[in-house]
C-alpha positions as CSV (number, residue, x, y, z in Angstrom):
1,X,6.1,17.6,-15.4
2,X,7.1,14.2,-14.1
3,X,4.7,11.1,-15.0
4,X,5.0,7.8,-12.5
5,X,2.9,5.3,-12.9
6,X,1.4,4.2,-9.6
7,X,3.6,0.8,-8.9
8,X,6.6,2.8,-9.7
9,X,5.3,5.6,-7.0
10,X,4.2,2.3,-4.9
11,X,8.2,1.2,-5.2
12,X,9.4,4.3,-4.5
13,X,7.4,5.3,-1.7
14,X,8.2,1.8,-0.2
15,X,12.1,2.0,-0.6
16,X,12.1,5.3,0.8
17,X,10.4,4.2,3.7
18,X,11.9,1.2,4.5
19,X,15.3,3.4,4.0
20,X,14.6,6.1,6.3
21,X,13.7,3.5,8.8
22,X,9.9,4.9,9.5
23,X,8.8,1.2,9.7
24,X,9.7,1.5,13.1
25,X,9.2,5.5,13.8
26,X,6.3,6.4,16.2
27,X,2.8,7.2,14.5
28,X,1.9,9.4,11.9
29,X,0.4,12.3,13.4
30,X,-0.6,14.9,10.8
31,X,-1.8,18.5,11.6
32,X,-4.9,20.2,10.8
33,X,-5.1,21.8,7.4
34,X,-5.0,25.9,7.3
35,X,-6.7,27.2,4.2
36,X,-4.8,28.9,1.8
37,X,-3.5,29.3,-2.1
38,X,-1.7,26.5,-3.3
39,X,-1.5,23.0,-1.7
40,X,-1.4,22.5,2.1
41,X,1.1,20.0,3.0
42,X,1.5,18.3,6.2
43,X,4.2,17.5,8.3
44,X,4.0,14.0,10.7
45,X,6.2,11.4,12.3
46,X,6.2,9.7,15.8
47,X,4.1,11.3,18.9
48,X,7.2,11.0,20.8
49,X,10.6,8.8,21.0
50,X,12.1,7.6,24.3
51,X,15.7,7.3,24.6
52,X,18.5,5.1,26.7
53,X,19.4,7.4,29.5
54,X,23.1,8.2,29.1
55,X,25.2,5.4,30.0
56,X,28.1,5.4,32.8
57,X,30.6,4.5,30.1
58,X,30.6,3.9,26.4
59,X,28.6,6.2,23.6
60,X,25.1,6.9,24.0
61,X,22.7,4.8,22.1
62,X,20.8,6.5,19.2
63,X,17.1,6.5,18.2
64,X,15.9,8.0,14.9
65,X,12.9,10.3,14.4
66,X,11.6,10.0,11.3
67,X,9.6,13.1,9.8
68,X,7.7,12.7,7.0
69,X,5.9,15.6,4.8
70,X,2.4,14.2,3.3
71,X,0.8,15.6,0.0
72,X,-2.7,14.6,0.4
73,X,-3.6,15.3,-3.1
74,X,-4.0,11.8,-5.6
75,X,-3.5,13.0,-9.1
76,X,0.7,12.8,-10.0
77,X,-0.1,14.3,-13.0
78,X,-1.7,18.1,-11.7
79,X,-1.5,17.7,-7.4
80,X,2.5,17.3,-7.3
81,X,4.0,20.7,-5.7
82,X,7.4,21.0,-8.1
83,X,8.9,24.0,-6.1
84,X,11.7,24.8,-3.6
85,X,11.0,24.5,-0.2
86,X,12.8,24.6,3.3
87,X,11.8,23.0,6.3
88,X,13.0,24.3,9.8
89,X,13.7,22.2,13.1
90,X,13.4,24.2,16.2
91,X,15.4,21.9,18.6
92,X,15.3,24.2,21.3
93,X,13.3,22.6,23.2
94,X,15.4,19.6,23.4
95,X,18.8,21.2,24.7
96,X,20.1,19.8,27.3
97,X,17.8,16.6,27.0
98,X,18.7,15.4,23.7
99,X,21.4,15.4,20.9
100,X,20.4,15.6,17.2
101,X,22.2,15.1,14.1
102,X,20.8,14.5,10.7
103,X,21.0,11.3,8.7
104,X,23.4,11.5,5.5
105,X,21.4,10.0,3.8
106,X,18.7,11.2,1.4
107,X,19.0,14.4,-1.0
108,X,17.7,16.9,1.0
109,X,20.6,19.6,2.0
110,X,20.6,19.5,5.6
111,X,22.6,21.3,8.8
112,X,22.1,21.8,12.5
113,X,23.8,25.8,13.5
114,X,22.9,26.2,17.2
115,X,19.5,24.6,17.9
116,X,18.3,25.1,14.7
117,X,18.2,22.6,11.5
118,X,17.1,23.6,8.6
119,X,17.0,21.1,5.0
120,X,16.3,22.6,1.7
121,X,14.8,20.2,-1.1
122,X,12.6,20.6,-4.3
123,X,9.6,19.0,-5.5
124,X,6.5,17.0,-3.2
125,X,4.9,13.9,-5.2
126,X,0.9,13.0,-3.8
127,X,1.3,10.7,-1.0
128,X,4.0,11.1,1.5
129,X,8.0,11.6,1.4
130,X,10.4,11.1,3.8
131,X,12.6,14.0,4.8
132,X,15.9,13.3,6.3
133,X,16.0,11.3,10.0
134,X,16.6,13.4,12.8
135,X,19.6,10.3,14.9
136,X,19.1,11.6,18.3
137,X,21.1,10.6,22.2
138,X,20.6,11.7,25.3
139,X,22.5,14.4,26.0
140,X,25.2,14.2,28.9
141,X,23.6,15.0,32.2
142,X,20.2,14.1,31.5
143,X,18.1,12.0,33.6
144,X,16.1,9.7,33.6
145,X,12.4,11.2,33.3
146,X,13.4,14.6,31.3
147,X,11.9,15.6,28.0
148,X,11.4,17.9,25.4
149,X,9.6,19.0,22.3
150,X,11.2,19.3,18.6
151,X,9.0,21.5,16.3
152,X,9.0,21.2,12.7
153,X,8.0,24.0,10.1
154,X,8.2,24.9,6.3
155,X,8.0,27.5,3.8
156,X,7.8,27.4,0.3
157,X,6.4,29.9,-3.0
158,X,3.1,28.5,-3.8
159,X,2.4,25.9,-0.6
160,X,1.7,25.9,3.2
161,X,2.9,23.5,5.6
162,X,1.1,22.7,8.9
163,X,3.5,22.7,11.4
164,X,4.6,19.3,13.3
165,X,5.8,19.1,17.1
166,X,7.3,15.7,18.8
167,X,8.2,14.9,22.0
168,X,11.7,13.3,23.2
169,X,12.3,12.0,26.4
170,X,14.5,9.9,28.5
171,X,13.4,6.6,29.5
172,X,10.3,4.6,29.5
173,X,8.5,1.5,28.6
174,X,10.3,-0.5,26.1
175,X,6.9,-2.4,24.7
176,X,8.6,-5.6,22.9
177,X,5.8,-7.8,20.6
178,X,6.7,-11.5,21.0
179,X,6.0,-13.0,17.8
180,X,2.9,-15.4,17.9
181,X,3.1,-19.1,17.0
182,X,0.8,-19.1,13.9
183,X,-0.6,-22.0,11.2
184,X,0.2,-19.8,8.0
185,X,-0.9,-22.8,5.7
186,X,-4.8,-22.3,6.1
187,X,-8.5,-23.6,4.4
188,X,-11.2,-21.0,3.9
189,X,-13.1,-21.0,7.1
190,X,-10.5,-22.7,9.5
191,X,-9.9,-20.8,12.7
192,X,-7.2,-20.6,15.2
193,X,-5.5,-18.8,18.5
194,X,-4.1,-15.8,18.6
195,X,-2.1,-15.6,22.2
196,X,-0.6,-12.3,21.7
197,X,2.0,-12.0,24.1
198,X,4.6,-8.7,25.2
199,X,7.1,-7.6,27.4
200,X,8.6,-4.2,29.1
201,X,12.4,-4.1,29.0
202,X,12.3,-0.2,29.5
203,X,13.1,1.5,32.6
204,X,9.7,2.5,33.7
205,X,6.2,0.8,34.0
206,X,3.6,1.9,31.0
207,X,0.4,3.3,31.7
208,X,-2.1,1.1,29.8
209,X,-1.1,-0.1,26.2
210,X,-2.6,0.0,23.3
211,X,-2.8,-2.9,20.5
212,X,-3.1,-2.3,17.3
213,X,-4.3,-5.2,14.7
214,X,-4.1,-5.0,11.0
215,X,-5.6,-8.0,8.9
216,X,-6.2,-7.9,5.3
217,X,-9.7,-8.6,3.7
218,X,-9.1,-12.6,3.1
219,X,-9.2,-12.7,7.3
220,X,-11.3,-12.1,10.2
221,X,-11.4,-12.0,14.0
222,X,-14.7,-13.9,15.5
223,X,-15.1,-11.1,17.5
224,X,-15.5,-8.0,18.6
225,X,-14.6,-6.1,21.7
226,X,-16.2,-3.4,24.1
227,X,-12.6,-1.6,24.2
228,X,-11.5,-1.9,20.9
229,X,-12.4,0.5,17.6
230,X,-12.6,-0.7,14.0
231,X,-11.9,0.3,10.9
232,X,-12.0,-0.7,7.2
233,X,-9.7,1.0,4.5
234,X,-9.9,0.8,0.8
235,X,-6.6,2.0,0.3
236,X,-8.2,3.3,-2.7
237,X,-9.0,-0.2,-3.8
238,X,-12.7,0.3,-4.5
239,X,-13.2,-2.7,-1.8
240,X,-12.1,-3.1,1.6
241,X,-8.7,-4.2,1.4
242,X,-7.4,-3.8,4.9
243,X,-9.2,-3.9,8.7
244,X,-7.8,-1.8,11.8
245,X,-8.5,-2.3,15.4
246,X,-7.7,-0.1,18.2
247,X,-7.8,-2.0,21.5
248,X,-7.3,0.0,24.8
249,X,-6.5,-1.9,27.7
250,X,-5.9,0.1,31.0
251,X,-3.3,-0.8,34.2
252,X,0.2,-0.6,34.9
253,X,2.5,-2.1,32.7
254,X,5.7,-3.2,34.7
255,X,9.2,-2.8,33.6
256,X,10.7,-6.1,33.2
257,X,7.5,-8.2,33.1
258,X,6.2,-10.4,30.6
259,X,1.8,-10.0,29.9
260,X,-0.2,-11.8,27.4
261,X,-4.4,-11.6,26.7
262,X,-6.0,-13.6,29.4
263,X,-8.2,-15.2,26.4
264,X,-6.4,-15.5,22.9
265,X,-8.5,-14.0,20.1
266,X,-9.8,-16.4,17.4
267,X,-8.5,-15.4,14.0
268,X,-11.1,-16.7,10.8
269,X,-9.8,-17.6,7.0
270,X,-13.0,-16.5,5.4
271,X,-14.4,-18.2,2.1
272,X,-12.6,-15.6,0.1
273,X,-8.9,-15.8,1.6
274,X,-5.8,-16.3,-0.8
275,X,-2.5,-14.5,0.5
276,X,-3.3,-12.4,3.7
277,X,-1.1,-10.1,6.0
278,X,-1.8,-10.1,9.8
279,X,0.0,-7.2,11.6
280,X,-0.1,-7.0,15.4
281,X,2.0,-3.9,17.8
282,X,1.9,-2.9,21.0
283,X,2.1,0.4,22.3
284,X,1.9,2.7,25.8
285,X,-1.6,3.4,26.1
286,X,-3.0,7.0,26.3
287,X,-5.4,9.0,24.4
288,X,-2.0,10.7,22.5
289,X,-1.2,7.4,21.2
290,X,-4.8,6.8,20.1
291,X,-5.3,9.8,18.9
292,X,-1.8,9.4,16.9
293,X,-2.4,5.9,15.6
294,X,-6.3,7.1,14.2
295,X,-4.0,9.7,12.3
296,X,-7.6,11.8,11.4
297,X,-9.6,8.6,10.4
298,X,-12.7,7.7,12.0
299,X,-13.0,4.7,13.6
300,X,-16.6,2.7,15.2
301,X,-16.5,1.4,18.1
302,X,-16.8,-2.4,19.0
303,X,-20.0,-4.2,20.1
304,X,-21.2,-4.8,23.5
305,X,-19.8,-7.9,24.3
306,X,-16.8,-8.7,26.1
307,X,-13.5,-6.7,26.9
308,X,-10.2,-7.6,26.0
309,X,-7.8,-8.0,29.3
310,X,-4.4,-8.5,29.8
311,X,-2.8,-10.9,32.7
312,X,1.4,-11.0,33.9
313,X,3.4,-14.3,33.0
314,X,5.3,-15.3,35.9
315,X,9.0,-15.4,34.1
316,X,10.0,-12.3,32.3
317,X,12.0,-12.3,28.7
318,X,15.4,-11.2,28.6
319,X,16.4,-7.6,27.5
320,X,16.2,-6.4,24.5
321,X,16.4,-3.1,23.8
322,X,15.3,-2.4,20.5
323,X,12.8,-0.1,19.6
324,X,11.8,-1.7,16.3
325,X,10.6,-5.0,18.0
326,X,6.8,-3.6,19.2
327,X,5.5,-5.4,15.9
328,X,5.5,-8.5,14.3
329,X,3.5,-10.0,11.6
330,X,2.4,-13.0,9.8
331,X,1.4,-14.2,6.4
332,X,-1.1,-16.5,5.6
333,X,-1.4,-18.9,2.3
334,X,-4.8,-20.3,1.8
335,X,-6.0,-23.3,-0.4
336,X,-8.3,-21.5,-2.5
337,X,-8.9,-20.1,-6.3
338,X,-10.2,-17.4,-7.9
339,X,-11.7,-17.4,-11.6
340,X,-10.4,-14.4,-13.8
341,X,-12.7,-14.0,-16.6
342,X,-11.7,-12.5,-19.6
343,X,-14.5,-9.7,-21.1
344,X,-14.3,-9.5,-24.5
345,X,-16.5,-6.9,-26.9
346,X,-17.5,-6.0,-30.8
347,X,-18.3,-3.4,-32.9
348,X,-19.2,-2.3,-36.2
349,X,-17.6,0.5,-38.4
350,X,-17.3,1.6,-41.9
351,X,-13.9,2.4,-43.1
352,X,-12.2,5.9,-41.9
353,X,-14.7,5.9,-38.9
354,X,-13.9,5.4,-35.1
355,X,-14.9,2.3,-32.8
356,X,-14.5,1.5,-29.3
357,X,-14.0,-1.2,-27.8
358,X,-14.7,-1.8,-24.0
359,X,-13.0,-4.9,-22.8
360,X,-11.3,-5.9,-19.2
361,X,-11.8,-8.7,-16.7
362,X,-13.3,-9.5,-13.7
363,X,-12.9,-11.7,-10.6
364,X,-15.8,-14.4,-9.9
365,X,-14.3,-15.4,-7.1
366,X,-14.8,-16.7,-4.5
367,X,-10.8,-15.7,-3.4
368,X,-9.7,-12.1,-3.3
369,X,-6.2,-11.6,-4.8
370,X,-3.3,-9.4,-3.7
371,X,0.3,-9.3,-3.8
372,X,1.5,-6.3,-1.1
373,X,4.2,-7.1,-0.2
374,X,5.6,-6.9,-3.5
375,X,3.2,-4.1,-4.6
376,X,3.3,-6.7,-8.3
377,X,0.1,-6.8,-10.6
378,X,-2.5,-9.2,-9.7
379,X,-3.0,-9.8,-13.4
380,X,-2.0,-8.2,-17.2
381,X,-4.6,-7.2,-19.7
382,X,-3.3,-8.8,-22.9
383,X,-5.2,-7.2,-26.1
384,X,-4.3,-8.2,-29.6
385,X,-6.0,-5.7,-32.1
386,X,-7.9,-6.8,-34.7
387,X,-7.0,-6.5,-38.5
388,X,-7.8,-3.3,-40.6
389,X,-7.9,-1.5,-37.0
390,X,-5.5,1.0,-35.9
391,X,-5.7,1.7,-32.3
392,X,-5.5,6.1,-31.8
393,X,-6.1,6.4,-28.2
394,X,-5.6,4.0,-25.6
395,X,-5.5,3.7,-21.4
396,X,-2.8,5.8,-20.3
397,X,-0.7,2.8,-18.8
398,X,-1.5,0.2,-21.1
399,X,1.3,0.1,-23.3
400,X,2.1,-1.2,-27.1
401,X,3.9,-3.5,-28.1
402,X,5.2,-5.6,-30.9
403,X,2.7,-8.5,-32.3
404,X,5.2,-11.2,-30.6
405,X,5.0,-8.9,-27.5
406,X,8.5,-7.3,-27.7
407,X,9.7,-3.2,-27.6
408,X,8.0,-1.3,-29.7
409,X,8.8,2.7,-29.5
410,X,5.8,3.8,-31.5
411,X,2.6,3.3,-29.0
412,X,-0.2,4.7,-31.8
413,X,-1.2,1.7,-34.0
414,X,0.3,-1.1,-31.6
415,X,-0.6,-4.4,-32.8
416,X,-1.3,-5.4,-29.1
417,X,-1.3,-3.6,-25.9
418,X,-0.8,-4.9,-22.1
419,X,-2.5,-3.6,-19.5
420,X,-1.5,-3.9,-15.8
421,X,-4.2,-4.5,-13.1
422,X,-3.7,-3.1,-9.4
423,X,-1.9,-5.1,-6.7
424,X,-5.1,-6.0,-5.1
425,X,-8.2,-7.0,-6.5
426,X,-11.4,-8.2,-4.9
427,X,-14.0,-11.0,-5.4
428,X,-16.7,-9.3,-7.6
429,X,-14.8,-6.9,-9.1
430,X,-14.1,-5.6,-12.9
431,X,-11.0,-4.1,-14.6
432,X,-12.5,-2.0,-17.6
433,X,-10.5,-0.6,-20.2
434,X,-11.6,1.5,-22.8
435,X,-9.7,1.7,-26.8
436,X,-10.9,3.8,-29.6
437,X,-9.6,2.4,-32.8
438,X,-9.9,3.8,-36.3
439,X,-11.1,1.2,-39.2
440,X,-8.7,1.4,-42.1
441,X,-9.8,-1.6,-44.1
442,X,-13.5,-3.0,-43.5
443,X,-12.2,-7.0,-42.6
444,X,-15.4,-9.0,-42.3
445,X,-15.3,-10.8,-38.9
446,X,-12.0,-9.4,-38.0
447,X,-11.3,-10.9,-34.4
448,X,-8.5,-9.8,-31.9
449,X,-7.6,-11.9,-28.5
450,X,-8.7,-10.0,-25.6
451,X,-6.5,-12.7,-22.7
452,X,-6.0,-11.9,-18.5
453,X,-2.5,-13.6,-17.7
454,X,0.0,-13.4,-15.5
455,X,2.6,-10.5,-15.6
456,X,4.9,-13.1,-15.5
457,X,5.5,-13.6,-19.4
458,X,7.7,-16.6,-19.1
459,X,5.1,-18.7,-17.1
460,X,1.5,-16.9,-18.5
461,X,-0.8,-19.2,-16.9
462,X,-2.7,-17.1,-13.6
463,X,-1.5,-19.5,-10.4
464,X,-4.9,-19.1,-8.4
465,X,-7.2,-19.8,-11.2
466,X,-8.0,-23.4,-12.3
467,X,-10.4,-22.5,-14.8
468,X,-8.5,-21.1,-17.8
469,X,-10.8,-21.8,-20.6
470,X,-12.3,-18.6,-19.7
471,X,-9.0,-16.1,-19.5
472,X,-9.8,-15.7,-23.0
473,X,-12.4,-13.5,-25.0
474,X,-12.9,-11.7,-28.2
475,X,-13.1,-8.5,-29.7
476,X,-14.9,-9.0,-32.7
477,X,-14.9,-6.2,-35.7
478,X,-17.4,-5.8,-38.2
479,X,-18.7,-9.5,-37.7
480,X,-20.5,-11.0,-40.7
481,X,-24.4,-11.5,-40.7
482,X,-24.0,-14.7,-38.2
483,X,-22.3,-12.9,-35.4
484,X,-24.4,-10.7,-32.3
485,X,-22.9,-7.2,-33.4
486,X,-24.8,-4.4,-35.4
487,X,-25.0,-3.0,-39.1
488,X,-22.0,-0.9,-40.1
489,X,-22.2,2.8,-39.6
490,X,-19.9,6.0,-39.4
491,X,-18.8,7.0,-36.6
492,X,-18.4,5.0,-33.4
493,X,-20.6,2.1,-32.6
494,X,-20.1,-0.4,-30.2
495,X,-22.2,-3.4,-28.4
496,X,-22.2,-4.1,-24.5
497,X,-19.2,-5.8,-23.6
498,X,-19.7,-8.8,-21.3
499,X,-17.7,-7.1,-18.5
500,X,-19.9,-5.4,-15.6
501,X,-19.1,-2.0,-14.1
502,X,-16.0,0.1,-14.6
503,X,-13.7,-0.1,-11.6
504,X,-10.0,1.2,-11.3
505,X,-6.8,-1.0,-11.8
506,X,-3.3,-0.3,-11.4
507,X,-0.3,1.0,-13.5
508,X,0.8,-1.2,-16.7
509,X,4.3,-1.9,-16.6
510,X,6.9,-2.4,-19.1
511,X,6.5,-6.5,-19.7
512,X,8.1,-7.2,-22.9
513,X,8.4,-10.9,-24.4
514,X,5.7,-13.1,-25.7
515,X,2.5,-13.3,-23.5
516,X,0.7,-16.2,-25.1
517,X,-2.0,-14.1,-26.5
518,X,-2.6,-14.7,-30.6
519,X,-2.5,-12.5,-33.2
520,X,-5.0,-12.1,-35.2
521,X,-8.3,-14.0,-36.4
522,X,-9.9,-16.2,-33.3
523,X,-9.0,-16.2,-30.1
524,X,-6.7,-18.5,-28.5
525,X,-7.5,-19.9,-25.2
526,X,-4.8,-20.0,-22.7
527,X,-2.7,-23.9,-22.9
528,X,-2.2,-25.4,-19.6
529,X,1.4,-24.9,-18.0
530,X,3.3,-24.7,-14.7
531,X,1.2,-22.9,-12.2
532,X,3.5,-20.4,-10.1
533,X,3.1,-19.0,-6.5
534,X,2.5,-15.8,-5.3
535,X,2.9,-14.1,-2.4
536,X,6.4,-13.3,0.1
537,X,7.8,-13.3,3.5
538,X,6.8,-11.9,6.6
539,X,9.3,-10.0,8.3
540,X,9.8,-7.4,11.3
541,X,11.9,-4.1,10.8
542,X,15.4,-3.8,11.3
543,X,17.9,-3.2,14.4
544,X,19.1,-1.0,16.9
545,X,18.8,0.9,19.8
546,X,16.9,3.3,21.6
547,X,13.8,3.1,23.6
548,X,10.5,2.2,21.7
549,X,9.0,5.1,20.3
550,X,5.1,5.5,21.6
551,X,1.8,6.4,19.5
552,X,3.7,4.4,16.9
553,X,1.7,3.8,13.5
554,X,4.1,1.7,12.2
555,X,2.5,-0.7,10.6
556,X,-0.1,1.5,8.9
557,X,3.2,2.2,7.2
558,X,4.3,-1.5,6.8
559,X,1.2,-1.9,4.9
560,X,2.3,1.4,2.7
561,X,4.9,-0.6,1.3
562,X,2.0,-2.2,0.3
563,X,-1.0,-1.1,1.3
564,X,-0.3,3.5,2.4
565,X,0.4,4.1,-1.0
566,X,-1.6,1.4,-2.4
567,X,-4.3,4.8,-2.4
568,X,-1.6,6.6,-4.6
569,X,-1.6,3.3,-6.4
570,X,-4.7,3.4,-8.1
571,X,-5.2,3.7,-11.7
572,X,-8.4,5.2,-13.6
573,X,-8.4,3.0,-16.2
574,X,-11.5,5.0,-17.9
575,X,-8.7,8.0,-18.8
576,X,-7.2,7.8,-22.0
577,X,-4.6,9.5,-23.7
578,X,-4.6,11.2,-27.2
579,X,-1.9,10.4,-29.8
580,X,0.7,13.2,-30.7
581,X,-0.3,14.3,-34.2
């Protein structure tokens, strides 16, 4: 069965995304799970699309429809459905409304007979997958106003699919998000404006709009609103990594008129902001498009204070026709550290038993750190064994290497492993890992590195953290009668490590070269060096045409690429796995 570790199925899930175009598809609405043998899969993708009507001259401009198919299990290793499958498009509904065609691109084997498509494809990972787009035009002699309904369904040996139904129509609101003007260079607890600001360059008014905000857990809004609904996400983080608002603001929306909030909002950098991600998008309003862009979670509404309202600029933007342009984001870099401290442990064992050895790091603050955008480890683990130890079972991402920190094929008996922490790690939080190691020659006082570094391995040194005297610890083996472990005995034996609770990190990666851990006898503490940067553009989605899709959940997806999938990202570090014998 396939293995990925969760930054490759991070990477992949982000490329594919980004390829199929679903940044700028409408909202992931997923279908109730049936109950049955096997794994339910769901189907999902936008609420519904609105296209250009057909033009007077020249080709019809084309909108894409992404579908995706969602596994919701989280374990790659057992919840991945490896069979055939087909998946059937009923685009009856649409004749006469709307031309379809599928994308060439993807593996998935694909063709439209009649008003049917049908693509047939093998093996599901957890998380989602994009199938191939569905490009669609209006169709000649449509009008403006006429719709139609495209329903998706599947079949496989050993699976059920939900089935999936979007809406295509002809015209509409084209919502465009102007891009605020934003301070992106911030201190912890500075506060600016937020004058969010949209236009309609569709061919009908929209009835109400919905906003959607998404701000990582470095920032916060100074309020809350009577018409808005919040939610936190972990993103299977083990902290709250992201924050979701809903805000509903009713009225006519007219086409070719320009609106912004009558009061800006007032956007916070908290004590504990580093690199942070503010997503904003527009949509029509409607309880479809709220329904779509909860996608199943539950949200609590906003306090009792004031509402958010809406008023009309007197000078309209230019057309644009895109459908991609509803969102725009920013990225924040605050002046702030966090302090990575190593955990080191020690243990006691006579020769031919088995020790562990519980070591990790944790995050004192007071910054949280995250790189998603990049989907990149916050930090590697860098553990040097010990001498007279021979390591048996380990993490099942950490990986061996050579004593200078190079390729080594053999992973039992490594004389140092590195460890890969998740994408996005918290203030407060621990990275545990757990080594059993078998004593083959009793070394009194035997003492192996235990350093948190950068993945980086030509510049080591952790940019956030100014205080590196403590990215290095200890694990300490049979220490003589001056040291804090125990008396030799068989078996395994161990001490409390000076980490706290265990916690989950993220896939280790294949870094090769030298880390700047030692080798061998005492710890090394980290030298000073060049301190890097962290962190990457902001950017909004691609070109082209078509009216903007509405319900979209766009950038719950942007935020896969780094935040989705960060859930399919997380790695038990507690697991271990056993060597072949």
């Amino acid at each position: 069965m396939r293995r990925t570790t969760p930054r490759a199925a991070l990477r992949r899930a982000a490329g594919s995304l980004a390829a199929v175009g679903l940044l700028a598809a409408g909202s992931l609405a997923l279908a109730a799970p049936a109950h049955a043998d096997g794994p339910v899969l769901h189907f999902g993708g936008p609420a519904e699309t609105a296209l250009h009507p057909y033009p007077a001259s020249g080709a019809p401009q084309q909108a894409s429809v992404a579908i995706i198919v969602d596994n919701p299990s989280q374990d790659e290793e057992h919840g991945g459905f490896e069979g055939e499958y087909t998946v059937t498009f009923d685009l009856s509904g649409i004749a006469g409304v709307a031309d379809a065609v599928f994308s060439k691109q993807g593996g998935a084997d694909c063709a439209i007979t009649g008003t049917t498509g049908v693509c047939h494809d093998a093996g599901i990972p957890p998380g989602t997958s994009p199938l191939p787009e569905l490009r669609v035009t209006a169709a000649k002699g449509s009008e403006d106003g006429d719709f139609g309904t495209v329903r998706v369904t599947g079949e496989a040996d050993g699976a059920t699919f939900t089935a999936f139904s979007t809406r295509i129509g002809v015209g509409g609101p084209d919502l465009v998000m102007k891009q605020a003007p934003l301070k992106t260079e911030l201190k912890p607890g500075e506060t600016q404006p937020v004058p969010l600001a949209f236009s309609n360059n569709g061919t009908r008014a929209a009835d109400g709009v919905l906003l959607t905000l998404m701000y990582t857990h470095g920032i916060e809004f100074t309020e809350r609103y009577r018409n808005c609904e919040y939610k936190e996400s972990d993103a299977g983080q083990g902290f709250p990594v992201r924050t979701t608002a809903l805000c509903s603001v009713e009225g006519s929306y007219e086409a070719g008129a320009t609106y912004e909030l009558a009061e800006p909002l007032m956007l916070r950098a908290t004590q504990r902001a580093y690199r942070d991600t503010f997503v904003y998008r527009v949509n029509e309003g409607g309880s479809a498009a709220l329904d779509a862009q909860r996608a199943g979670a539950r949200f609590t509404p906003g306090a009792k204070g004031n509402v958010l309202t809406l008023k009309e600029l007197p000078v309209a933007r230019s057309a644009d026709l895109n459908p991609r342009d509803n969102q725009q984001e920013a990225d924040f870099s605050t002046a702030n550290t966090a302090d990575f401290v190593a955990d080191g442990d020690s243990a006691r064992g006579v020769r031919g038993s088995t020790v562990e050895a519980n070591i990790g790091f944790h995050n004192e603050g007071p910054a949280w750190i995250a790189n998603l955008r990049s989907g990149e480890s916050v930090a590697t683990l860098d553990f040097t064994v010990p001498e007279g130890a021979s390591v048996t079972e380990w993490p099942d991402d950490c990986r061996g290497v050579t004593a200078d920190g190079q390729y080594r094929k053999e992973q039992t008996g490594a004389p140092r492993y590195l460890c890969e922490a998740a994408t996005a790690f918290g203030e407060d939080q621990y990275f545990s890992l757990h080594f059993d190691m078998k004593v083959a020659e009793v070394v009194a006082g035997a003492s192996g590195a235990v350093v948190v570094r950068n993945g980086r391995t030509q510049d080591p040194q952790l940019p956030f953290d100014p205080k590196r005297e403590n990215n290095t610890a200890s694990f300490v083996l049979n220490a003589d009668d001056s040291g804090d472990s125990g008396t030799g005995s068989t078996g395994a034996a161990t001490s409390g490590s000076t980490g706290g609770s265990s916690t989950t990190g993220g896939a280790a990666g294949g870094s090769t070269g030298d880390g700047g851990a030692t080798s061998g006898g005492a710890a090394a503490t980290g030298s000073t060096g060049s301190t890097g940067s962290t962190g990457s553009g902001s950017g909004t989605g691609g070109t082209g045409g078509g009216l903007a899709a509405t319900g979209s959940t766009a950038l719950t997806v942007a935020f896969a690429a780094a935040v989705a999938l960060l859930a399919g990202g997380m790695l038990h570090v507690t697991t271990r796995r056993r060597a072949a014998r």
